[in-house]
C-alpha positions as CSV (number, residue, x, y, z in Angstrom):
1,X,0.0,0.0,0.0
2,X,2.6,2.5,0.9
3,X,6.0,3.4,-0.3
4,X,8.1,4.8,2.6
5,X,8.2,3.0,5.9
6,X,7.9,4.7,9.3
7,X,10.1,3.9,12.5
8,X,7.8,4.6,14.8
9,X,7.4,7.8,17.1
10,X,10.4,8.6,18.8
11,X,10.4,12.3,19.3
12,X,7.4,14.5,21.3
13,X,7.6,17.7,21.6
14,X,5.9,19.4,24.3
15,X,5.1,23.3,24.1
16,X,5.8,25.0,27.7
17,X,5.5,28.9,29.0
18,X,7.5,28.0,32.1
19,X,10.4,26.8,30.7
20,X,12.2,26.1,34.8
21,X,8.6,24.4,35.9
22,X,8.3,22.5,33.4
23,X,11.6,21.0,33.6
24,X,11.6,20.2,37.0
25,X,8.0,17.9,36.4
26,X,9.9,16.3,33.5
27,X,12.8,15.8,35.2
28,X,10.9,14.0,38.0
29,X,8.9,12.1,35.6
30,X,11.9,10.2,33.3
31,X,14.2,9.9,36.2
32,X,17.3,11.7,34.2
33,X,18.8,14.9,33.7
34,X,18.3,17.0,30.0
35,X,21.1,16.2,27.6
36,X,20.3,19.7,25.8
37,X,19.3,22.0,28.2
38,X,19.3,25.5,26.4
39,X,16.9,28.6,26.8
40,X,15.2,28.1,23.4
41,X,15.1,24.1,24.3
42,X,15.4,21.5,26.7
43,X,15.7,17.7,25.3
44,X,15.8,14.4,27.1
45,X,16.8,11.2,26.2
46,X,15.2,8.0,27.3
47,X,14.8,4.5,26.0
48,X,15.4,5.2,22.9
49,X,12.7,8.1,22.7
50,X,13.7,11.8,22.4
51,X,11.3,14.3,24.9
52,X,11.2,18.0,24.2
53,X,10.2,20.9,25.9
54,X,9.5,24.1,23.6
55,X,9.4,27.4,25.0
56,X,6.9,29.9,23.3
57,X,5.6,26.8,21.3
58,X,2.1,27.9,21.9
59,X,3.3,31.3,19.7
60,X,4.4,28.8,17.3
61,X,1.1,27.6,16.3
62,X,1.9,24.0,18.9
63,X,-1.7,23.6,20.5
64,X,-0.4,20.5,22.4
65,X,2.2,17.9,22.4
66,X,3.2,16.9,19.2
67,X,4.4,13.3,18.8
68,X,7.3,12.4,15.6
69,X,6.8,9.7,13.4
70,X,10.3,8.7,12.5
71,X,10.3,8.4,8.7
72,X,12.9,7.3,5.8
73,X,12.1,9.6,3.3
74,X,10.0,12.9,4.2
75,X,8.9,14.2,1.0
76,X,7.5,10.7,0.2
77,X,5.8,10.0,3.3
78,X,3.9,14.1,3.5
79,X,2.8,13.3,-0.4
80,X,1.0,9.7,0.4
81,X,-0.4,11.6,3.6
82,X,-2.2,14.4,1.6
83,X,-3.2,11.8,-1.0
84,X,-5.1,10.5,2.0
85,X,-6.7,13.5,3.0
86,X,-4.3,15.0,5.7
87,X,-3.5,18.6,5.2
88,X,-0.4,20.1,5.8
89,X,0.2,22.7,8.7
90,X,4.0,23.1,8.4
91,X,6.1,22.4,5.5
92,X,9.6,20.5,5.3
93,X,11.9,22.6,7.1
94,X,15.4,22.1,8.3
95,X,15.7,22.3,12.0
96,X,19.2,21.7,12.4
97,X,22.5,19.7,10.6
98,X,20.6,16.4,8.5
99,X,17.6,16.9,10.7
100,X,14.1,17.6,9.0
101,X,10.8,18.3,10.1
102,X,7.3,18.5,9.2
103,X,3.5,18.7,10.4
104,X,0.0,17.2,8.9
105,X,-3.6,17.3,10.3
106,X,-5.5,14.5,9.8
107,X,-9.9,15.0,9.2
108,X,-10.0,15.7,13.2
109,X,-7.1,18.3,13.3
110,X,-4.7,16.0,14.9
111,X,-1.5,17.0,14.4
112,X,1.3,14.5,13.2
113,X,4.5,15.3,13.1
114,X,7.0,13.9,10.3
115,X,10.9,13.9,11.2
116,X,13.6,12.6,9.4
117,X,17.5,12.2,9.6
118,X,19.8,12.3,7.4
């Protein structure tokens, strides 16, 4: 049925206002310290999933968390989800060196997040 493949979701990205708070809670909750810990972004990683907490993601249009599918190919993958009716919300962008990153809504305005690595 499908062309590109999917690795699962391994990336959720959670959009904060207190940026201190909300590390504290997710710092409690996984048991570990950040590895990134910068004012624009704090990242955890644990068993082999990557949590994110996104300052001023609310500004960014993030309405709630936003889980990652993991994907081999982006540009494949968004083109067979708006064949089946998703729409997208954020293009392909780069978010940093061989990372990149887009957003779908599916009929019930669920957002899905597509990453891929390079």
């Amino acid at each position: 049925m499908t062309g590109s493949t999917t690795q699962g979701i391994k990336t959720v990205l959670h959009p904060v206002t207190d940026l201190a708070a909300a590390k504290a809670v997710f710092t409690a909750l996984l048991g570990v310290e950040p590895q990134h810990d910068a004012p624009y972004y704090v990242g955890y990683e644990v068993e082999g999933q990557h949590i994110g907490l996104v300052p001023g993601g609310a500004a960014q249009g993030m309405t709630g968390p936003v889980a990652y599918w993991h994907v081999s190919d982006i540009e494949a993958k968004l083109a067979e989800l708006t064949a089946a009716g998703a729409s997208v919300k954020d293009a392909v962008k780069e978010v940093g060196p061989g990372r990149r990153v887009a957003t779908v809504t599916d009929a019930d305005g669920n957002v899905l997040g597509l990453l891929q690595d390079q």
